[in-house]
mmCIF file of the N, C-alpha and C atoms, coordinates in Angstrom:
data_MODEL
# 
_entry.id   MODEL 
# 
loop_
_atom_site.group_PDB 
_atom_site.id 
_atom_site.type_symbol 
_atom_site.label_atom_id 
_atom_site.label_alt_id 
_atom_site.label_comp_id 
_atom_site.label_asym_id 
_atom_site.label_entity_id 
_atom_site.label_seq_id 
_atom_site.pdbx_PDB_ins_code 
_atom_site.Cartn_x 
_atom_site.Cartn_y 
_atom_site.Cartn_z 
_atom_site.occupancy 
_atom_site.B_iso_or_equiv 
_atom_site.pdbx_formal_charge 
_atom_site.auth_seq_id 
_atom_site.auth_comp_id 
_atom_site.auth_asym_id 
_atom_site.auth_atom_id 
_atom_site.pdbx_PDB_model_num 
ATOM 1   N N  . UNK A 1 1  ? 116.297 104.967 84.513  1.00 0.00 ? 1  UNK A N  1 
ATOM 2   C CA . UNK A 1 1  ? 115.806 106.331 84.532  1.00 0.00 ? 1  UNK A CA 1 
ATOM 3   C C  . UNK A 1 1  ? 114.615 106.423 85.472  1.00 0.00 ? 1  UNK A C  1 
ATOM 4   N N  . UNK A 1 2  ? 114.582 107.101 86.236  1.00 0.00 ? 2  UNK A N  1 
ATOM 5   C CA . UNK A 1 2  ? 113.849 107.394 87.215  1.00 0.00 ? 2  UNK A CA 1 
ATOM 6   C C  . UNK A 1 2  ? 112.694 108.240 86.880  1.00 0.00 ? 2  UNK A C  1 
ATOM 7   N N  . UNK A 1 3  ? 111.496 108.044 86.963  1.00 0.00 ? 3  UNK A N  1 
ATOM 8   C CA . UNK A 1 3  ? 110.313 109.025 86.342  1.00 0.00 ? 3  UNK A CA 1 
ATOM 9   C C  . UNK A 1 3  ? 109.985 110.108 87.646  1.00 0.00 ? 3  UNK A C  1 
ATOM 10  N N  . UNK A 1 4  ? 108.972 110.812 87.700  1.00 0.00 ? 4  UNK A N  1 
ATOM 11  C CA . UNK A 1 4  ? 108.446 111.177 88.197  1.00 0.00 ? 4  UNK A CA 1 
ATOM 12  C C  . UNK A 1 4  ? 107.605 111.052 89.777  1.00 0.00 ? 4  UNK A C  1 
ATOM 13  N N  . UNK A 1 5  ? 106.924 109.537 89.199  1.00 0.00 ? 5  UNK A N  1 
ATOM 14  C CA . UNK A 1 5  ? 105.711 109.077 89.776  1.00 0.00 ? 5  UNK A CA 1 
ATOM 15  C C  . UNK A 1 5  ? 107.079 108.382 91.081  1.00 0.00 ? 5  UNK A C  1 
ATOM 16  N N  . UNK A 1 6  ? 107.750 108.094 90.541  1.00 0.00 ? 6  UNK A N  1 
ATOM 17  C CA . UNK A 1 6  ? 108.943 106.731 91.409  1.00 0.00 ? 6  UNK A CA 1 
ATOM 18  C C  . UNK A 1 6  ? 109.766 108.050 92.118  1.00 0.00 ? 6  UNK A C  1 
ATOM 19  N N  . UNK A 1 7  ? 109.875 109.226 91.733  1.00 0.00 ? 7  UNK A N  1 
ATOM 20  C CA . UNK A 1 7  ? 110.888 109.932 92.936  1.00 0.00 ? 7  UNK A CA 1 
ATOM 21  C C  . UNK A 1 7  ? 109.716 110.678 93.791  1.00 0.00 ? 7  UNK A C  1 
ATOM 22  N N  . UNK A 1 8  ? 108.936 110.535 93.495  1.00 0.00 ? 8  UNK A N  1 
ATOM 23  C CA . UNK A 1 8  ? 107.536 111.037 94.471  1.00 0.00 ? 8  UNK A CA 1 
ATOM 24  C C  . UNK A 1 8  ? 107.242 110.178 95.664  1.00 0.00 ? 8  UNK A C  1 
ATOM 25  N N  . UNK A 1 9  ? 107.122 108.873 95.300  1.00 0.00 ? 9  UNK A N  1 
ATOM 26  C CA . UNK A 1 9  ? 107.306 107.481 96.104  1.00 0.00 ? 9  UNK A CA 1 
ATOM 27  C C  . UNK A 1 9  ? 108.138 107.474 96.778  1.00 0.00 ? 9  UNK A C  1 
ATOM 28  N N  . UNK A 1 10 ? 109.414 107.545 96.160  1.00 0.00 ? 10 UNK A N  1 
ATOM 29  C CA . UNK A 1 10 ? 110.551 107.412 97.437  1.00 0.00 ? 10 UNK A CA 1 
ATOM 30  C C  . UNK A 1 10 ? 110.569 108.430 98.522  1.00 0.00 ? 10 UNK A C  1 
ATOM 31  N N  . UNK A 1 11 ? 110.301 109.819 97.956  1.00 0.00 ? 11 UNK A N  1 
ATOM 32  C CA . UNK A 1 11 ? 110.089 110.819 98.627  1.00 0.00 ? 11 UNK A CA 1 
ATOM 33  C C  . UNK A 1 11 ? 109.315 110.586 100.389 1.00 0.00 ? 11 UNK A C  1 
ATOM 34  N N  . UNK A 1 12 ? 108.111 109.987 99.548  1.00 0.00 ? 12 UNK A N  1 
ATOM 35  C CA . UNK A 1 12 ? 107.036 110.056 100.482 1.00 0.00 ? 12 UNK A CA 1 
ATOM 36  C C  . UNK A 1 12 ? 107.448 108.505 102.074 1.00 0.00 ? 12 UNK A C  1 
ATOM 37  N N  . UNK A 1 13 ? 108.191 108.057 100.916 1.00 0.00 ? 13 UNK A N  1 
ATOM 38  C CA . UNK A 1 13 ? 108.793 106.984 101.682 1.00 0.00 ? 13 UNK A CA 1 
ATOM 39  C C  . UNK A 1 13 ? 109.770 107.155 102.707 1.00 0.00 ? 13 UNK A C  1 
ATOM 40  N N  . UNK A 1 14 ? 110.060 108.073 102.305 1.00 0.00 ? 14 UNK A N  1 
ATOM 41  C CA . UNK A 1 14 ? 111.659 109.024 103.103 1.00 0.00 ? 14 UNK A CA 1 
ATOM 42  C C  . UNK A 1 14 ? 111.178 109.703 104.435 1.00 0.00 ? 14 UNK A C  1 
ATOM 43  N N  . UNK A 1 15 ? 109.895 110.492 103.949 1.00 0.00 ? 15 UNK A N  1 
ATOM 44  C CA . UNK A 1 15 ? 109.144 111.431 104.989 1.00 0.00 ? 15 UNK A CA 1 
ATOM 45  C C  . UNK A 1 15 ? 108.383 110.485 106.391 1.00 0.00 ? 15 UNK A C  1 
ATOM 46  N N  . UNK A 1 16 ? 108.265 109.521 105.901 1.00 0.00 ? 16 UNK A N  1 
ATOM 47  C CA . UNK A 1 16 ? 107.368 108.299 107.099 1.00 0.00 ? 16 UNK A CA 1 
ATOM 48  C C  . UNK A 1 16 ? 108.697 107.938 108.212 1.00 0.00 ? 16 UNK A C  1 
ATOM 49  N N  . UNK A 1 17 ? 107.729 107.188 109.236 1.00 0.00 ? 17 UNK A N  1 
ATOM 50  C CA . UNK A 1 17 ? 108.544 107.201 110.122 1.00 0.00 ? 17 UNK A CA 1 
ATOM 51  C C  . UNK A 1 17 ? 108.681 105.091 110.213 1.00 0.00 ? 17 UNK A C  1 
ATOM 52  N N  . UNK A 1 18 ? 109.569 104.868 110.974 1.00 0.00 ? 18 UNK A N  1 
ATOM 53  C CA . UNK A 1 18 ? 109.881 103.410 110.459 1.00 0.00 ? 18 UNK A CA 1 
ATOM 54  C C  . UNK A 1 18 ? 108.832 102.718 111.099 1.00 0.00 ? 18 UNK A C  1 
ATOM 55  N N  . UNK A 1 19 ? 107.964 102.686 111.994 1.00 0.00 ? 19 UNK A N  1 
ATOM 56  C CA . UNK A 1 19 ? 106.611 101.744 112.268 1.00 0.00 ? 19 UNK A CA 1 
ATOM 57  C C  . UNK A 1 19 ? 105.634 102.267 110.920 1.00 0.00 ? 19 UNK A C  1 
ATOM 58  N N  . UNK A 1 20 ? 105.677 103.205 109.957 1.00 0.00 ? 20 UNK A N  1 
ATOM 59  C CA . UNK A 1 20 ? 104.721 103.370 109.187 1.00 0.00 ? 20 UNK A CA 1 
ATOM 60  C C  . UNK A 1 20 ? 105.241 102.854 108.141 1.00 0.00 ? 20 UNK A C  1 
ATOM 61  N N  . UNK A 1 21 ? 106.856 102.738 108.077 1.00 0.00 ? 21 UNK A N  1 
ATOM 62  C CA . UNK A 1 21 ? 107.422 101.545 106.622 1.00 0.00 ? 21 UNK A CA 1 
ATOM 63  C C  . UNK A 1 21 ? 107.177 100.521 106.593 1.00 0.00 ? 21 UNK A C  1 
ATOM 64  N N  . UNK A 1 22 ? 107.060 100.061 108.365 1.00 0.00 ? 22 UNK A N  1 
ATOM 65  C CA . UNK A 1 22 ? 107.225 98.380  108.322 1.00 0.00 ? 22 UNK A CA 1 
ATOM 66  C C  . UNK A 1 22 ? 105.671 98.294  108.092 1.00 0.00 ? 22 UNK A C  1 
ATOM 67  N N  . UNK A 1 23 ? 104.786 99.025  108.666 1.00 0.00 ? 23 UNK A N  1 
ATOM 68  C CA . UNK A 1 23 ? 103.646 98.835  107.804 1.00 0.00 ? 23 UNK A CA 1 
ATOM 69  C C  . UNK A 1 23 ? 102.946 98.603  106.511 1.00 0.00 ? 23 UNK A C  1 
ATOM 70  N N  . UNK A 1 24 ? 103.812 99.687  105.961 1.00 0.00 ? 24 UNK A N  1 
ATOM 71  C CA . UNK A 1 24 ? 104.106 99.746  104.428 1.00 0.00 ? 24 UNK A CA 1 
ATOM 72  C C  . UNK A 1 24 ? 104.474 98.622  103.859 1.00 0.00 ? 24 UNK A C  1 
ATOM 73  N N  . UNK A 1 25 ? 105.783 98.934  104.740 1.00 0.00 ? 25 UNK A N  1 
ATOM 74  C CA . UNK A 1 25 ? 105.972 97.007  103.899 1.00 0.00 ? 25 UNK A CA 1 
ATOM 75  C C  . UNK A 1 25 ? 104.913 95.682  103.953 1.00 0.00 ? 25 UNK A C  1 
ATOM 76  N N  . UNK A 1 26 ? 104.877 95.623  104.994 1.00 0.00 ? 26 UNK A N  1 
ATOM 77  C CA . UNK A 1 26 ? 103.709 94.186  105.419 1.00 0.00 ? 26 UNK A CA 1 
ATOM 78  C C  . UNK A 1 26 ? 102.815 94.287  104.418 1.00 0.00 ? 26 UNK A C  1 
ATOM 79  N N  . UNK A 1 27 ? 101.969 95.391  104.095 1.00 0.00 ? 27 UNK A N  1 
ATOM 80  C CA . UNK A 1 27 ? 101.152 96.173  103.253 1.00 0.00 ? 27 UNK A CA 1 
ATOM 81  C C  . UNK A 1 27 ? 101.891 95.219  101.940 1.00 0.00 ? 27 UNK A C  1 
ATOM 82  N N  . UNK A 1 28 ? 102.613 95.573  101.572 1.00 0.00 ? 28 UNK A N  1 
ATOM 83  C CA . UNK A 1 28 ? 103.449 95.535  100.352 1.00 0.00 ? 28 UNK A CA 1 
ATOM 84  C C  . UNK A 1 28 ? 103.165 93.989  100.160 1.00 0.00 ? 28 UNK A C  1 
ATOM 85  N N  . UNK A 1 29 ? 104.161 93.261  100.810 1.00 0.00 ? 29 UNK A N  1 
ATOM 86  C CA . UNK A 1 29 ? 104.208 91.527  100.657 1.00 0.00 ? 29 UNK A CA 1 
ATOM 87  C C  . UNK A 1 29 ? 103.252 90.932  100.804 1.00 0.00 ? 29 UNK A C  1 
ATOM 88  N N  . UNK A 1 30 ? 102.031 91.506  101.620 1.00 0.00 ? 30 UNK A N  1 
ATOM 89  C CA . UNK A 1 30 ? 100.451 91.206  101.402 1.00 0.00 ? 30 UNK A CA 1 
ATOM 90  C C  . UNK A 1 30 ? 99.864  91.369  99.761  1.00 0.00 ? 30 UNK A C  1 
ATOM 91  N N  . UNK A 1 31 ? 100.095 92.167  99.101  1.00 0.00 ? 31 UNK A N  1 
ATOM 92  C CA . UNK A 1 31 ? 100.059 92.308  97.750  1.00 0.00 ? 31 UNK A CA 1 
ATOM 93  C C  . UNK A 1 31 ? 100.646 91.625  96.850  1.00 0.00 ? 31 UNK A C  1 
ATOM 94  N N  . UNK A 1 32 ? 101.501 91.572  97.143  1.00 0.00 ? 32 UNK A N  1 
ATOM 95  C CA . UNK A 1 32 ? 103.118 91.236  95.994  1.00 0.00 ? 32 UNK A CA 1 
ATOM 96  C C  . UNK A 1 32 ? 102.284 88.814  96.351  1.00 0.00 ? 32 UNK A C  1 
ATOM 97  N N  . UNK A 1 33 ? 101.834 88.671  97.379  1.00 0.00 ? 33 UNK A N  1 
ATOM 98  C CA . UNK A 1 33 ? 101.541 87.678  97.657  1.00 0.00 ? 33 UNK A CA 1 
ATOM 99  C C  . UNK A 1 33 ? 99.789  86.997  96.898  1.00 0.00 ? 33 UNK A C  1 
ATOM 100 N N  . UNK A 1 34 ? 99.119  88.269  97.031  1.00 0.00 ? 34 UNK A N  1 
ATOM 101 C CA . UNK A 1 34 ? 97.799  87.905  96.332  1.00 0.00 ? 34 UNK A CA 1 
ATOM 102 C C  . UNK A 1 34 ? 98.084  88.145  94.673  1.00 0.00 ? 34 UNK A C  1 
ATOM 103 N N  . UNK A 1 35 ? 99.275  88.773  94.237  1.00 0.00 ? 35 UNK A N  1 
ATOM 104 C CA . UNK A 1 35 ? 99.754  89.451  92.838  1.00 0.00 ? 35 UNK A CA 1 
ATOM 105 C C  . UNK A 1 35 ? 99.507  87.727  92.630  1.00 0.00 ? 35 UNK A C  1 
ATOM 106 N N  . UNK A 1 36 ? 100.692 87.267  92.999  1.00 0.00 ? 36 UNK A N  1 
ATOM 107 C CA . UNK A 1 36 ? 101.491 85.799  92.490  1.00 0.00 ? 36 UNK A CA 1 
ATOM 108 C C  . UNK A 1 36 ? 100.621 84.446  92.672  1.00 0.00 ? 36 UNK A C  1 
ATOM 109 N N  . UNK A 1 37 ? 99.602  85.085  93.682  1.00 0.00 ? 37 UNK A N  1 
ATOM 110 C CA . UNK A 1 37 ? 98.580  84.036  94.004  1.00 0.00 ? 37 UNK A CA 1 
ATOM 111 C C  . UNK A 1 37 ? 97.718  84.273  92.697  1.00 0.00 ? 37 UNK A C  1 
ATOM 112 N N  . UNK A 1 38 ? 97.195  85.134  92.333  1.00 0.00 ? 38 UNK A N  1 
ATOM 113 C CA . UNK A 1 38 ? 96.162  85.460  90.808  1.00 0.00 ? 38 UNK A CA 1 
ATOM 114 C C  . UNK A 1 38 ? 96.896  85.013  89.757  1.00 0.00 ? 38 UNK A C  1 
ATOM 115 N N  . UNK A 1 39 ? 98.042  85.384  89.627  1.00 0.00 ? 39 UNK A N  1 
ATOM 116 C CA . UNK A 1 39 ? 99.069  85.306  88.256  1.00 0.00 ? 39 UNK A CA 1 
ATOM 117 C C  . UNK A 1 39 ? 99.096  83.581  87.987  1.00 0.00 ? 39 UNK A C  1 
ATOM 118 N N  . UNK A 1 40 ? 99.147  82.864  89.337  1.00 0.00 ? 40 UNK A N  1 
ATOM 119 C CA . UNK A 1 40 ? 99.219  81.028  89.301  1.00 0.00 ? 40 UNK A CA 1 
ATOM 120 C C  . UNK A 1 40 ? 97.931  80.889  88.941  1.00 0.00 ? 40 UNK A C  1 
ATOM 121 N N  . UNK A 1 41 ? 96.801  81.744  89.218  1.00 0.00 ? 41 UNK A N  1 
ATOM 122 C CA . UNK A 1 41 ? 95.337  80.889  89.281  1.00 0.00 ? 41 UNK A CA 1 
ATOM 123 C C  . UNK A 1 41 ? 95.082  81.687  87.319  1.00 0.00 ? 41 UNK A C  1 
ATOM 124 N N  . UNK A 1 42 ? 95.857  82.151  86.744  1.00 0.00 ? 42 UNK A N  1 
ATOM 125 C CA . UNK A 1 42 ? 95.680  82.826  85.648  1.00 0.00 ? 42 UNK A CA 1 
ATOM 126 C C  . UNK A 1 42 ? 94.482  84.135  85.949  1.00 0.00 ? 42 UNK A C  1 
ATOM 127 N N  . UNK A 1 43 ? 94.681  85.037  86.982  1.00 0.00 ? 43 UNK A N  1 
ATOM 128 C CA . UNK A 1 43 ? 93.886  85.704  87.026  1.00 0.00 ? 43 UNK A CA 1 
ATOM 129 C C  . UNK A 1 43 ? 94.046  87.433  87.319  1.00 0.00 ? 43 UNK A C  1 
ATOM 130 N N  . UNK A 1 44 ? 95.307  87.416  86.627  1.00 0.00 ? 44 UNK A N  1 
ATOM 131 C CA . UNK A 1 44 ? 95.892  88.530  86.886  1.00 0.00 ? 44 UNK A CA 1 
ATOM 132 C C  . UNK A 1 44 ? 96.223  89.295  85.433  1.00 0.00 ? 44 UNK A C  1 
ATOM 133 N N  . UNK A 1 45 ? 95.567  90.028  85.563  1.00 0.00 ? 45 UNK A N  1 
ATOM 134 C CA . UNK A 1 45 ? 95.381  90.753  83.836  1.00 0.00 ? 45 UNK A CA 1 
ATOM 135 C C  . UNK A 1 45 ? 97.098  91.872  83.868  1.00 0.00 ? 45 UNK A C  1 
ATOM 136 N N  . UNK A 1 46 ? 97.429  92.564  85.011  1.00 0.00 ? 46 UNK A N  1 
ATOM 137 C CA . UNK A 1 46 ? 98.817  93.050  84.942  1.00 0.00 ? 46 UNK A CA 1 
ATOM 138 C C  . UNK A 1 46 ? 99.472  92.407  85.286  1.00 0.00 ? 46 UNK A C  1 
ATOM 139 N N  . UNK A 1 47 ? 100.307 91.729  84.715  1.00 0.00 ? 47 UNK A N  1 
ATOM 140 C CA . UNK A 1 47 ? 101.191 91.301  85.313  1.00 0.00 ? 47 UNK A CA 1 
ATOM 141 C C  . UNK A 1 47 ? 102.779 91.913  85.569  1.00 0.00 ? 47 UNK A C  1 
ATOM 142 N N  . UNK A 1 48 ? 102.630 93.364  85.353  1.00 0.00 ? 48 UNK A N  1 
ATOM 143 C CA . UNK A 1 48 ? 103.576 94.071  85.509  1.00 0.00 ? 48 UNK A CA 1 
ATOM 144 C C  . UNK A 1 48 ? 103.691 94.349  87.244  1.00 0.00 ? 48 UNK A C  1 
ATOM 145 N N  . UNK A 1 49 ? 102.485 94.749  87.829  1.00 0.00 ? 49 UNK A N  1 
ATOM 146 C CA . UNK A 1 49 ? 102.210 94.960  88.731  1.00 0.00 ? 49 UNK A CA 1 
ATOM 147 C C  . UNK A 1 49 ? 103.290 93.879  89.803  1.00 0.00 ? 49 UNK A C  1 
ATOM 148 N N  . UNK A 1 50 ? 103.338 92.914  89.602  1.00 0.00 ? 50 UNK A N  1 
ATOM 149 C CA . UNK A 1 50 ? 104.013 92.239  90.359  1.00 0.00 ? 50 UNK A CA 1 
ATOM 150 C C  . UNK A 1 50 ? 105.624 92.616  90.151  1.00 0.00 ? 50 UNK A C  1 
ATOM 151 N N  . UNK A 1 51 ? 106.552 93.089  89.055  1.00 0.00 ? 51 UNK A N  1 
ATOM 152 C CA . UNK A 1 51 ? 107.584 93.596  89.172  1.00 0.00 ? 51 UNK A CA 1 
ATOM 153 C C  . UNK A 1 51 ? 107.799 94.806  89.947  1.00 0.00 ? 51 UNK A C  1 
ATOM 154 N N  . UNK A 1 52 ? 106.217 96.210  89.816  1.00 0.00 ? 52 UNK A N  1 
ATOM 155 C CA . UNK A 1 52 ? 106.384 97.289  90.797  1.00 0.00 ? 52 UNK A CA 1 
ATOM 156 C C  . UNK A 1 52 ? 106.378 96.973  91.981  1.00 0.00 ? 52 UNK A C  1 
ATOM 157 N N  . UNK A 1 53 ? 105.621 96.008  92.527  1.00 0.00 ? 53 UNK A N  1 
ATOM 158 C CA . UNK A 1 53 ? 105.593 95.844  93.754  1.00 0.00 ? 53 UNK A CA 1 
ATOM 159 C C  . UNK A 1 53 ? 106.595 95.488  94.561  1.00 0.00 ? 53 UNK A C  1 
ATOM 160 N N  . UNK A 1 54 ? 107.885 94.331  93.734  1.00 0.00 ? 54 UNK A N  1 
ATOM 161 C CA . UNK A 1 54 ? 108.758 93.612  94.145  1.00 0.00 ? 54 UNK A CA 1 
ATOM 162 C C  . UNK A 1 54 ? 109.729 94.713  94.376  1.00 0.00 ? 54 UNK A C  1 
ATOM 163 N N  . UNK A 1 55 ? 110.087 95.657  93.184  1.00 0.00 ? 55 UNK A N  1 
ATOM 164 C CA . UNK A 1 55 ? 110.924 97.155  93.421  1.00 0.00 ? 55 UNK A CA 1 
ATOM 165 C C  . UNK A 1 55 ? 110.398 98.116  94.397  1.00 0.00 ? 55 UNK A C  1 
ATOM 166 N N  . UNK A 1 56 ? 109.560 98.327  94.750  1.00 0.00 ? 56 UNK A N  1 
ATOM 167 C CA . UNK A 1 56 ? 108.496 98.913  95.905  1.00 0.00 ? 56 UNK A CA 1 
ATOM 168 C C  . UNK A 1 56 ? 109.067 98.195  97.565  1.00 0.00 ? 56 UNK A C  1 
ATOM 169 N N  . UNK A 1 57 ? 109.066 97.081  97.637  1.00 0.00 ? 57 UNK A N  1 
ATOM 170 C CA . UNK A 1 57 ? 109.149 96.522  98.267  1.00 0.00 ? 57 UNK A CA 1 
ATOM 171 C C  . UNK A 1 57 ? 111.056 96.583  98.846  1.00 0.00 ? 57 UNK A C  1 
ATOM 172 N N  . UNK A 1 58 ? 111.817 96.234  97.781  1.00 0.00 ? 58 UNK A N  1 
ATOM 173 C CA . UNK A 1 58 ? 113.410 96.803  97.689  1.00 0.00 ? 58 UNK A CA 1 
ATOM 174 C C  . UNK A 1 58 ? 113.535 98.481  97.959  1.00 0.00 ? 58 UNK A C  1 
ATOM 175 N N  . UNK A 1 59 ? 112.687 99.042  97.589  1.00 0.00 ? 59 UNK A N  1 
ATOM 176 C CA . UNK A 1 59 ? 112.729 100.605 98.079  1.00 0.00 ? 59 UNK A CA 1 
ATOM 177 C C  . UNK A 1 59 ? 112.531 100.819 100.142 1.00 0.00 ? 59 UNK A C  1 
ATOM 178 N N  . UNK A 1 60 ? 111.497 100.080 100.277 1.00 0.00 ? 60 UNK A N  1 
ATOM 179 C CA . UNK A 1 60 ? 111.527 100.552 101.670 1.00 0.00 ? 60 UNK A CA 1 
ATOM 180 C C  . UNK A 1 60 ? 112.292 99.479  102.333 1.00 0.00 ? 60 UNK A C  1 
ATOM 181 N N  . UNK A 1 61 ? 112.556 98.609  102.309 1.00 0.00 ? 61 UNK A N  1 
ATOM 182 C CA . UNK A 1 61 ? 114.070 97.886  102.817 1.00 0.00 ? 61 UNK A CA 1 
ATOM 183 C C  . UNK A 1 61 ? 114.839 98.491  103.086 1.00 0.00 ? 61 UNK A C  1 
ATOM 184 N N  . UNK A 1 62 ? 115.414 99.152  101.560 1.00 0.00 ? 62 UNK A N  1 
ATOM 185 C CA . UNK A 1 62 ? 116.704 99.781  101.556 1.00 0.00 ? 62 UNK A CA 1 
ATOM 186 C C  . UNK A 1 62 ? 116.719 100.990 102.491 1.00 0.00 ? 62 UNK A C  1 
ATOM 187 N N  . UNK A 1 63 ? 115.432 101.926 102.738 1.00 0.00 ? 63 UNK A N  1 
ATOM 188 C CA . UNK A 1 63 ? 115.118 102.972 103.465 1.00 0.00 ? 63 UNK A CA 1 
ATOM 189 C C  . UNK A 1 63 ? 115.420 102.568 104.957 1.00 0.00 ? 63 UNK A C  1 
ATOM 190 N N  . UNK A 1 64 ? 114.505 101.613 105.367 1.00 0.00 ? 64 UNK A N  1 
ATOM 191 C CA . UNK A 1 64 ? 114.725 100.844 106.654 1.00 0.00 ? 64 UNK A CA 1 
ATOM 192 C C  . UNK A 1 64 ? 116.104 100.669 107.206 1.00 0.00 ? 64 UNK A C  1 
ATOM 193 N N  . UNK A 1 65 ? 117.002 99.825  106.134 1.00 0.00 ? 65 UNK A N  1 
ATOM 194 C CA . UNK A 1 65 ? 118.440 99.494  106.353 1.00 0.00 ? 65 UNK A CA 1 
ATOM 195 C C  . UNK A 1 65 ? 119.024 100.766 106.983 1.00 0.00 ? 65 UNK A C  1 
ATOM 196 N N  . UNK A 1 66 ? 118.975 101.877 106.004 1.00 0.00 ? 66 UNK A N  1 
ATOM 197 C CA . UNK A 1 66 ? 119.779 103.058 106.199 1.00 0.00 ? 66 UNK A CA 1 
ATOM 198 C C  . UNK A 1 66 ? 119.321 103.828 107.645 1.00 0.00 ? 66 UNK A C  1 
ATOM 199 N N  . UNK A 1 67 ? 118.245 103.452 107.873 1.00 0.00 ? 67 UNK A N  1 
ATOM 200 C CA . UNK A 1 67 ? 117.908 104.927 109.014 1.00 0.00 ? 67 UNK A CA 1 
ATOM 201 C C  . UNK A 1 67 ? 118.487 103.257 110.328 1.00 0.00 ? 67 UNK A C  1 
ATOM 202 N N  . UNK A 1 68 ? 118.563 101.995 109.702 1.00 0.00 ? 68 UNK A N  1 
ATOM 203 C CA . UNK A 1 68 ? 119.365 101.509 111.035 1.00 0.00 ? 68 UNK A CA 1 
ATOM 204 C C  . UNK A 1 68 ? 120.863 101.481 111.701 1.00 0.00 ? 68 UNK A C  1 
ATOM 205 N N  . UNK A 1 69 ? 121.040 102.373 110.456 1.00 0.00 ? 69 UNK A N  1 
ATOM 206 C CA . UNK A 1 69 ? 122.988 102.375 110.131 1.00 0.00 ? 69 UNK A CA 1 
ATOM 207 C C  . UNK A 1 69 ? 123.279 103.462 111.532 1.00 0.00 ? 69 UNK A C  1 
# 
């Protein structure tokens, strides 16, 4: 089920242009990388955060893929 906050995201994800995804992304795996780096050093109090990011991350892929079709 899709909330709110997540079809707003994709939205906004939709509206960018693909040098501002791949930014996005880099952005993204820069995170998703210090997430997993804290979570090993026990220093990561969400650890949910690292599942949004990983789906975050599968969102603008999949965006990317399509506008290369």
């Amino acid at each position: 089920m899709k909330t709110v906050k997540t079809t707003k995201y994709v939205q906004d994800l939709k509206d960018k242009s693909v040098s501002e995804l791949n930014e996005e992304l880099t952005a993204a795996k820069k995170e998703l990388f210090n997430l997993r780096f804290q979570n090993a050093t026990n220093q990561l109090d969400n650890t949910s955060r690292i599942k949004e990011v990983r789906r975050n991350i599968a969102r603008i892929q999949t965006i990317l893929a399509s506008r290369n079709q």
